[in-house]
C-alpha positions in Angstrom: 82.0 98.6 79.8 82.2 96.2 77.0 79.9 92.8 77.4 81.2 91.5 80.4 81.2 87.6 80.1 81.4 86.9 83.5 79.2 88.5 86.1 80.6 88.2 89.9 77.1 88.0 92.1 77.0 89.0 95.9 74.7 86.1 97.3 73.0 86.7 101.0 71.8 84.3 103.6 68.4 85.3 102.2 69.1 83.7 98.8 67.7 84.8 96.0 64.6 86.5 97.8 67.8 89.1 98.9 68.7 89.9 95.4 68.0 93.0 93.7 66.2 92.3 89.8 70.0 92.8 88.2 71.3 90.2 89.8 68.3 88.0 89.2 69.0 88.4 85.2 72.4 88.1 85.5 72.0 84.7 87.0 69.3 83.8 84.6 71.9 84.2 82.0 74.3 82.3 83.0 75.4 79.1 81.6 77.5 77.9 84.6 77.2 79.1 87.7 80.6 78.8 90.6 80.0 79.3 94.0 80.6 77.0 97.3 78.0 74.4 97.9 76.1 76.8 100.1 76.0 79.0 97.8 74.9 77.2 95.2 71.9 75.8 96.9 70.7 79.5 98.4 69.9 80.1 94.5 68.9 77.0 93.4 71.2 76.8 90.5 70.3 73.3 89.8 73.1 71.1 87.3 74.3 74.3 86.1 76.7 74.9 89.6 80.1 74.2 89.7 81.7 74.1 93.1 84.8 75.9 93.8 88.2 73.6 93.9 89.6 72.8 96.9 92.2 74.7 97.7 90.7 77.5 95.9 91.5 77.6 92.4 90.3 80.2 89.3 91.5 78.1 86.3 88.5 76.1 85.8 86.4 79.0 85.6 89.2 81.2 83.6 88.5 78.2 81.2 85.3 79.1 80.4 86.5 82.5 79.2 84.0 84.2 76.3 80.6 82.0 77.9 78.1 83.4 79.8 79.2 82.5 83.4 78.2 83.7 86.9 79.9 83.5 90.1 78.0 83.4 93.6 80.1 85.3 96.1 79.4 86.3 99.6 77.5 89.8 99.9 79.9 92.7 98.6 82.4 91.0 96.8 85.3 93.4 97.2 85.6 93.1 100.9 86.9 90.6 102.2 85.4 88.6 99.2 86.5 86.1 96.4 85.7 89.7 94.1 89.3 91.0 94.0 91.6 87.7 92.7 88.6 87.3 90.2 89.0 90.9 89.2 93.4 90.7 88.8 92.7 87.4 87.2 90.8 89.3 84.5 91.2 92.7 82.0 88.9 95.6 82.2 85.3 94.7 80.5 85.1 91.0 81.3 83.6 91.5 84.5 80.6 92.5 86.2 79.9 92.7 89.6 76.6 92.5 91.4 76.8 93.7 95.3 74.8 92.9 98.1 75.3 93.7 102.0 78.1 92.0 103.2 78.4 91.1 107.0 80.0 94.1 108.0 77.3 96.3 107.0 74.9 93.8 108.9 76.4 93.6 111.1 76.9 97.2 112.0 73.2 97.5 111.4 72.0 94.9 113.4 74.6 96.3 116.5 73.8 100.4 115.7 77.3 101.3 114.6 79.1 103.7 112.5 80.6 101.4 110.0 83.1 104.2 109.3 84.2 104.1 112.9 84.4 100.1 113.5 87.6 98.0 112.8 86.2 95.3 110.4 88.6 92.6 109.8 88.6 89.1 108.0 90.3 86.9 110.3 89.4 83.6 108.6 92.7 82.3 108.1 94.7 85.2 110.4 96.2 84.6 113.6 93.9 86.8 116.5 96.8 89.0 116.9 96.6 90.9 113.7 93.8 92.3 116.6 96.7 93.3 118.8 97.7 96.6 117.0 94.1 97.7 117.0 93.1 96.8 120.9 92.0 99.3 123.1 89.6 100.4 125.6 85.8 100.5 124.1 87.1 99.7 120.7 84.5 98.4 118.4 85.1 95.4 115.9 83.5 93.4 113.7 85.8 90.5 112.9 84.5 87.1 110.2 85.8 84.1 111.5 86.2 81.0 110.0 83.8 78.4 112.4 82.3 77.5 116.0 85.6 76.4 117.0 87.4 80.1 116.2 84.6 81.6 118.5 85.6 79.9 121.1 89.3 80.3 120.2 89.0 84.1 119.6 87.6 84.2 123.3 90.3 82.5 124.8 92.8 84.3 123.2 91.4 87.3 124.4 91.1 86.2 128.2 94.7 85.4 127.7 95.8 88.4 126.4 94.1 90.3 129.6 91.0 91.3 127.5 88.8 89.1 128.9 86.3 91.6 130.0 85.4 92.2 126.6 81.9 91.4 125.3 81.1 89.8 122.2 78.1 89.3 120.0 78.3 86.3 118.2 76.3 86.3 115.1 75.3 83.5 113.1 73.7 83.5 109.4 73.3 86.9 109.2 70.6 88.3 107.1 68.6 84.9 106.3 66.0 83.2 108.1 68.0 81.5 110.3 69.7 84.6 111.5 70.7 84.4 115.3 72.1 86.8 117.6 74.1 86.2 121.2 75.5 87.7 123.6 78.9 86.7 126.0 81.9 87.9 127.9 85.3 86.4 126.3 86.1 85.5 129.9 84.2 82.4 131.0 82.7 82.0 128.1 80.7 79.1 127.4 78.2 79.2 124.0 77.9 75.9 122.3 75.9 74.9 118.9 77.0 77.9 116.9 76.6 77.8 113.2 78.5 79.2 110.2 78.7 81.3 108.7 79.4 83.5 111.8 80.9 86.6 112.9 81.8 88.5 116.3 81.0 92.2 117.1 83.5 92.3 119.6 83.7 96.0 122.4 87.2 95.3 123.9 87.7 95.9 128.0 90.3 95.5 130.3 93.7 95.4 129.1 96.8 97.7 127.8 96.9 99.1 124.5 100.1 99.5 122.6 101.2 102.8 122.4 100.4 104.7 119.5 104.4 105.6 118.4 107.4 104.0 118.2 109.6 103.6 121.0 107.8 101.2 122.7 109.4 99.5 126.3 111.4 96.7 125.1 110.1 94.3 128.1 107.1 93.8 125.5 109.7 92.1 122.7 111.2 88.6 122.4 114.9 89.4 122.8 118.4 88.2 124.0 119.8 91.5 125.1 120.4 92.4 121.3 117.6 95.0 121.1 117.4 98.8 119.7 116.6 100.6 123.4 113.0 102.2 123.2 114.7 105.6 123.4 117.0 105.3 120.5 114.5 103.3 118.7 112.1 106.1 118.6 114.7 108.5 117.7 115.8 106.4 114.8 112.2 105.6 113.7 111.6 109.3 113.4 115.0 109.1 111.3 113.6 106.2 109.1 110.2 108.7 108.5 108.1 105.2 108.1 105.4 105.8 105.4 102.5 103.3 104.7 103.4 100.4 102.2 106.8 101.6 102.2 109.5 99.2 102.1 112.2 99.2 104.9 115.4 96.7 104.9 116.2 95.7 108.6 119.8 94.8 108.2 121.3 93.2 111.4 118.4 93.1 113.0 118.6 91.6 116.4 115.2 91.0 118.0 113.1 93.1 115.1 112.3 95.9 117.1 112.8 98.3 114.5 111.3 96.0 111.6 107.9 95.4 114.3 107.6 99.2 114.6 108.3 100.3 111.5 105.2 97.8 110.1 102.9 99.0 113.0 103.4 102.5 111.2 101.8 100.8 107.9 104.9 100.0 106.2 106.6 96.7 105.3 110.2 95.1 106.3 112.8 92.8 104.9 114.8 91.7 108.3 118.1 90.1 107.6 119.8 88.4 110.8 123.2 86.2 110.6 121.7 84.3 114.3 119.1 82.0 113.7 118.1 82.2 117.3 117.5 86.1 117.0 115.5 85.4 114.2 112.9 83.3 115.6 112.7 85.9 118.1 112.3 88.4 115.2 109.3 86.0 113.8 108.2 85.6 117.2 107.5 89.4 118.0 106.3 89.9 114.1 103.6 87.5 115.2 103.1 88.7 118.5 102.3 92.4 117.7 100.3 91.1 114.4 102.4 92.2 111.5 103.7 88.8 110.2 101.9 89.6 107.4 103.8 92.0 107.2 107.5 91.6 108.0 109.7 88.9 106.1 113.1 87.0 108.1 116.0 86.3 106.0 118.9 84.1 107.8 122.1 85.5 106.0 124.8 87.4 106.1 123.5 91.1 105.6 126.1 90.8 102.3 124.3 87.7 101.0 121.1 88.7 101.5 120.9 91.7 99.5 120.1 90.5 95.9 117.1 88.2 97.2 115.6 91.4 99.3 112.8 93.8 97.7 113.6 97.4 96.7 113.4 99.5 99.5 112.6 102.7 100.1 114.7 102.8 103.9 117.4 101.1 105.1 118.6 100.7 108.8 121.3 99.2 109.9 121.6 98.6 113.8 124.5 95.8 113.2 127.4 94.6 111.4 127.9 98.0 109.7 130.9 98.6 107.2 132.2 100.0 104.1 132.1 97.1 101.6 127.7 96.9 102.4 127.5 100.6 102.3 128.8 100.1 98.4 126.5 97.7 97.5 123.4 99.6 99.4 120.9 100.7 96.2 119.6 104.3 96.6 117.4 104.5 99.8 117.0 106.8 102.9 119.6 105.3 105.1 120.0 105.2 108.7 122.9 104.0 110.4 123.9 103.4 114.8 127.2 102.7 115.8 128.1 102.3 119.3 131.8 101.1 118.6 134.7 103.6 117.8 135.5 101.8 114.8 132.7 102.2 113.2 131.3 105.8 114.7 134.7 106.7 112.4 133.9 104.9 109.2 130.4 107.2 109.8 132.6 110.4 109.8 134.9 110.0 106.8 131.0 108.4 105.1 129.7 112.2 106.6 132.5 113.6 105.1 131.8 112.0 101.7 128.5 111.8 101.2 126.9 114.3 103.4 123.5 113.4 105.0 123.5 114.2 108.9 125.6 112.6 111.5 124.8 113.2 115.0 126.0 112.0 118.7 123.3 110.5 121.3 124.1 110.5 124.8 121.5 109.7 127.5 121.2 109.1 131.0 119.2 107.7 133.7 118.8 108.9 137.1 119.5 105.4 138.9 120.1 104.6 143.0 123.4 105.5 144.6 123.4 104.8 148.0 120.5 106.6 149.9 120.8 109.3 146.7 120.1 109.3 142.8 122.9 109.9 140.5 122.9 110.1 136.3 124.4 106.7 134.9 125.2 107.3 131.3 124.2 104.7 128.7 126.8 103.7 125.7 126.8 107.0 123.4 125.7 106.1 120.1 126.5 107.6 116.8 123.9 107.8 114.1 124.5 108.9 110.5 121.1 109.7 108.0 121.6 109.9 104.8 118.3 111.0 102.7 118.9 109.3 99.3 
């Protein structure tokens, strides 16, 4: 590496009685020295710190490009950590970086955990429910919050969200003198005077896990009655073959369903909907099963919305299917249900032309009839997959 000017220094709660000799002479060399005001007085930087601007901005120390500059950091910079928009910000060679232990790995050390079997998560500006996807019985988590106040807010969420059997460590200042370490069940509880910085080892108990595929029962979505059935939504989410970071566009979307799933499989969705009111139930379940991160709403006309949308690398329409958006559809894997006649024939002569596989889906459920049980046939639906 070529002289780095800048040198990006994981700071401790232990100060500079934490830091390992490199770090000490990096910091000795520095000119200028940014970091939040904690930070700055842990290493007793004196008139040479410069606090961070408020909202968090990089241009005043981008200014100082070419002069010896250091920048305090919480622990390992590249988790969770100011390390990675300093690093884009910057080309190869300008940059050092100086890593302590962060909180996770305190964390797990202080609680006896395999790191590489414990969720950590950064939920200092997150809603809880990015937690959602990742709940389940005896699940272990480490999760950084942002204050006192998301303690407590964390455990109510969880109580309301049936979890309230969980336990959870709250763990102030880890790894400096003032290190404390507490124990409480989210239910109930009732821990007052906690101090940042803080995190929560968290062992979920006592409610329902998602399932692990798609398909899930549609009495857990936001919806008007304008919903992909878990049944065929499985079927077309197998159809889809969702891949992580992938990008899928959701056109006609209803409630989301297929959007929600296809991001709980790791990918990410564009979901166009005409109804406004459909698609604040589409935000609304996004939210709810913690990928509104994640999944993006467009109100428009599928038509409209097409040059504003990212590439994608699937396409499903559930709605509002036809021949002029099929020609203006860029190259994607495409999956297409019909339930009307008109449009299950526009997918033949499409078969016809284009290949790709078109099959029929007819299923039934065994329902009351009189004292007996009889099938009762659902809507067939017509489904057409084209690869590219």
């Amino acid at each position: 590496m070529a002289d780095p000017w800048l040198s990006v220094i994981g700071l401790g709660e232990d100060g500079l009685s934490g830091l390992p000799g490199a770090s000490l002479q990096a910091l000795a060399r520095a000119e200028l020295v940014f970091g939040a005001p904690r930070h700055l007085e842990l290493a007793g930087v004196g008139d040479r710190g410069r606090t961070w601007p408020v909202p968090f901005d990089l241009a005043p120390l981008l200014a100082m490009r070419g002069r010896p500059v250091a920048a305090l950091v919480s622990g390992d910079p590249f988790w969770h950590g100011a390390g990675s928009p300093i690093a884009e910000a910057l080309r190869p060679g300008e940059w050092a970086a100086y890593p302590v232990p962060g909180t996770f790995s305190l964390a797990a050390a202080r609680m006896g955990w395999r790191i590489e079997a414990t969720l950590c998560l950064g939920l200092h500006a997150a809603p809880f429910t990015r937690l959602r996807p990742h709940l389940r019985q005896g699940l272990q988590a480490i999760l950084l919050l942002r204050d006192a106040a998301a303690v407590r807010d964390l455990a109510a969420w969880l109580d309301g969200a049936d979890w309230g059997r969980s336990t959870m460590t709250v763990m102030e200042r880890l790894g400096g003198p003032l290190e404390r370490l507490r124990n409480a069940q989210a239910h109930g509880f009732t821990l007052e005077g906690i101090a940042a910085p803080v995190a929560v080892s968290l062992v979920a108990l006592g409610g329902d896990a998602l399932a692990a595929v798609p398909g899930r029962d549609e009495n857990l979505f936001h919806h008007d009655g304008q919903i992909t059935k878990s049944l065929i939504r499985a079927m077309t989410l197998a159809a889809l073959a969702p891949h992580a970071g992938q990008m899928l566009w959701d056109l006609g979307a209803g409630s989301g369903s297929v959007s929600v799933e296809w991001a709980l499989a790791g990918g990410r969705a564009a979901a166009v909907e005409l109804c406004e009111d459909r698609a604040a139930n589409i935000r609304a379940n996004a939210l709810q099963f913690g990928v509104d991160d994640r999944l993006a709403v467009t109100v428009a006309a599928s038509l409209d919305a097409l040059s504003s949308l990212p590439r994608p690398d699937a396409i499903f329409v559930g709605g509002g299917f036809s021949a002029d958006l099929f020609a203006r559809l860029p190259p994607a894997r495409l999956v297409v249900n019909a339930v009307t006649l008109e449009t299950s024939a526009l997918l033949e002569r499409l078969h016809a032309a284009h290949g790709g596989t078109l099959m029929r889906i007819d299923i039934a459920r065994a329902e009351p009839l009189g004292r007996s049980q009889a099938w009762a046939p659902q809507r067939p639906l017509v489904q057409w997959v084209r690869a590219t």
